[in-house]
C-alpha positions as CSV (number, residue, x, y, z in Angstrom):
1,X,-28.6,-2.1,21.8
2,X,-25.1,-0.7,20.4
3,X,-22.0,-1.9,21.7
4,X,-19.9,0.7,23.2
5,X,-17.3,2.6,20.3
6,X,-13.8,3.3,22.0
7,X,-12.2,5.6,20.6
8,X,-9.0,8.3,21.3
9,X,-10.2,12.3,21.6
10,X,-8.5,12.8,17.8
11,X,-11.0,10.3,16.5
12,X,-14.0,11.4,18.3
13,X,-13.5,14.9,17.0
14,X,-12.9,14.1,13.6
15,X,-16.4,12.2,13.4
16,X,-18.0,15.2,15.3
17,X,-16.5,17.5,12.1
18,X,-17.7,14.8,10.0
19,X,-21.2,14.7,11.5
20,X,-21.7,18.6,11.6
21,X,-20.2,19.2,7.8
22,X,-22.9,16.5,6.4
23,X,-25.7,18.2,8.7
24,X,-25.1,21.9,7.6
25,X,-23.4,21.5,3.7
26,X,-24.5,18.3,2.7
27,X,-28.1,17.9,3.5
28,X,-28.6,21.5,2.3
29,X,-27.2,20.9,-0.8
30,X,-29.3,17.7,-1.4
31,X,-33.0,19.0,0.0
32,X,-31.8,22.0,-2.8
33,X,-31.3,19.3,-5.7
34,X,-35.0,17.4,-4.6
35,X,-36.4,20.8,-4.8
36,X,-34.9,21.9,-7.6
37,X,-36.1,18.5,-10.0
38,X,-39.6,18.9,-7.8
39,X,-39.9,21.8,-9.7
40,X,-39.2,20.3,-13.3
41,X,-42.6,18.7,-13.0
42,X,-44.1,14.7,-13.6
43,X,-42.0,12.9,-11.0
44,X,-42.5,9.5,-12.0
45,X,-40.1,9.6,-14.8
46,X,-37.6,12.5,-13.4
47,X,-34.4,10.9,-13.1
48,X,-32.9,14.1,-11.7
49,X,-35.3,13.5,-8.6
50,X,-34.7,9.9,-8.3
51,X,-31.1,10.5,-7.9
52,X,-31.6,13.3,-5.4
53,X,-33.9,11.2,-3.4
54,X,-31.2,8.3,-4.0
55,X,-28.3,10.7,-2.6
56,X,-30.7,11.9,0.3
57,X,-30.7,8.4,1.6
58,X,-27.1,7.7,1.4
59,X,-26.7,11.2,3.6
60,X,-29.3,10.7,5.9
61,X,-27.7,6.9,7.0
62,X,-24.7,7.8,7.1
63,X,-25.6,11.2,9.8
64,X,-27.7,8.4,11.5
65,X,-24.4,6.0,11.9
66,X,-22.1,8.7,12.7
67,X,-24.6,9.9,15.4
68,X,-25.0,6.5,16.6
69,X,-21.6,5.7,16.5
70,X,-20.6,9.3,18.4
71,X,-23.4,8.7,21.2
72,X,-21.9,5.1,22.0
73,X,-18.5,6.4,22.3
74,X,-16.0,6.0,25.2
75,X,-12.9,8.4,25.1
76,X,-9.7,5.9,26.0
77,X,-7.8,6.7,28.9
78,X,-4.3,6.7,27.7
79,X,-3.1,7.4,31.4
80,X,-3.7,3.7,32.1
81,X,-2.1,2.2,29.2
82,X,1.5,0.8,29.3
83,X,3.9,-0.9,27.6
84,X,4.4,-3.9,28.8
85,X,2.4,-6.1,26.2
86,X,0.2,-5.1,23.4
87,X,-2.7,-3.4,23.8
88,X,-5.0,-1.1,21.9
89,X,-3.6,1.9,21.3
90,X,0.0,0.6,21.1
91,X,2.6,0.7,18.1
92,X,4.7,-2.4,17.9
93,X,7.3,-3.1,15.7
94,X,7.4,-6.5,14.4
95,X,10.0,-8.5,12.4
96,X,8.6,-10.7,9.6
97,X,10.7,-13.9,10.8
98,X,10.5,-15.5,6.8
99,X,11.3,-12.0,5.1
100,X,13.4,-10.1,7.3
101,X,11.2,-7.4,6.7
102,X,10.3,-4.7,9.8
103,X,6.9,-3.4,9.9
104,X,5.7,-0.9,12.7
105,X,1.6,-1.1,13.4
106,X,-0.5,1.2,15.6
107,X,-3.8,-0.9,16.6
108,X,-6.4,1.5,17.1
109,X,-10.5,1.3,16.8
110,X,-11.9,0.0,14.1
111,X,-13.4,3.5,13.0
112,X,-9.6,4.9,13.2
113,X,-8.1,2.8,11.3
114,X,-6.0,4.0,7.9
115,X,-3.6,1.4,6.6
116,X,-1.4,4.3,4.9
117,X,-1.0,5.6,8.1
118,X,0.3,2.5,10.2
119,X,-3.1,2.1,11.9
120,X,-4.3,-1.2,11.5
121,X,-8.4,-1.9,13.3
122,X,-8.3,-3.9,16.2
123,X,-10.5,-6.6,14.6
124,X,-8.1,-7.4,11.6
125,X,-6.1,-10.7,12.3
126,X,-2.7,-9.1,13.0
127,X,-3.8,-6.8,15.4
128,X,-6.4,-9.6,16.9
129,X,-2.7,-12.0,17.1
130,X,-0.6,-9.4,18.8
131,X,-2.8,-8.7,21.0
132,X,-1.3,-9.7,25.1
133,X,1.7,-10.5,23.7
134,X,5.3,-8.9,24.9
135,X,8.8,-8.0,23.4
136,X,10.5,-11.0,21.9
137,X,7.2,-12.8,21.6
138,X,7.1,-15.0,18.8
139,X,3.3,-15.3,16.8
140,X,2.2,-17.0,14.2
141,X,-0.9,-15.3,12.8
142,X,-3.5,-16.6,10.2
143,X,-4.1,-14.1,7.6
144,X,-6.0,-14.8,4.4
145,X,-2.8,-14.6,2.8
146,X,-1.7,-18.1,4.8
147,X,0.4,-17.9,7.6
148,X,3.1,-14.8,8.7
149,X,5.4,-15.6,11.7
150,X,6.3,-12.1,13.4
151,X,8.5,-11.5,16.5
152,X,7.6,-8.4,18.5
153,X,10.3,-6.2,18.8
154,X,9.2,-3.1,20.3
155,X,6.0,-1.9,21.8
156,X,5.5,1.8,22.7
157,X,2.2,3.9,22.8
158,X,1.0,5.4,19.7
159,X,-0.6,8.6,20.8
């Protein structure tokens, strides 16, 4: 049994997109490519159709994820989130108490994540440390790095 995939209405619709583009453009494109070396004759030494095949069962788990992933889905309910400590779905501003250094996170689900934008996956240690905690909380958080000491400055909701 899957375990249920949280995730906010933006995220959900981007792996819907995701899941239709493979399903009409890219499984097209690769029966094409099968049928196309099929067609070049003796396929026991067709490298052409190997690679097809090869490509077909990349696609074809990766529609089977997605659609596993979108069918165990739970839309978050931003109505009942709030402030007051970190949560999922919150941006918090942090102060790296060695450096001096301010870093703003948004801890979102793991399939949102995107570490260019801010969004850092639930299940990473920061986001696993900050979790509970309020402003002017002091953590110290085990990273593979060693240890960073942060001090929660601000929390706020990130949608």
């Amino acid at each position: 049994m899957s375990s249920i995939n949280y995730v906010t209405e933006a995220g959900l619709k981007k792996m819907k997109e995701e899941l239709a583009q493979l399903e009409s453009v890219e499984r097209p494109k690769v029966i094409n490519q099968i049928a196309e070396a099929r067609d070049k004759g003796d396929l026991s030494e067709n490298a052409e159709y190997d690679a097809a095949k090869e490509a077909q069962g990349h696609l074809e788990s990766r529609i089977a994820r997605l659609k596993g992933l979108i069918a165990n889905s739970r839309i978050i309910d931003t109505g009942k989130l709030d402030t007051s400590s970190v949560q999922l779905l919150s941006r918090v501003t942090v102060l790296n108490t060695k450096n001096k250094a301010k870093m703003t996170y948004s801890i979102v689900p793991d399939t949102e994540a995107n570490l260019k934008e801010g969004k850092i996956a639930l299940s990473t240690p920061i986001a696993k440390g900050l979790l509970g905690k309020k402003v002017g909380d002091k953590v110290d958080i085990k990273v593979p790095a060693g240890i960073i000491n942060l001090e929660i400055l601000e929390i706020a909701l990130s949608i």
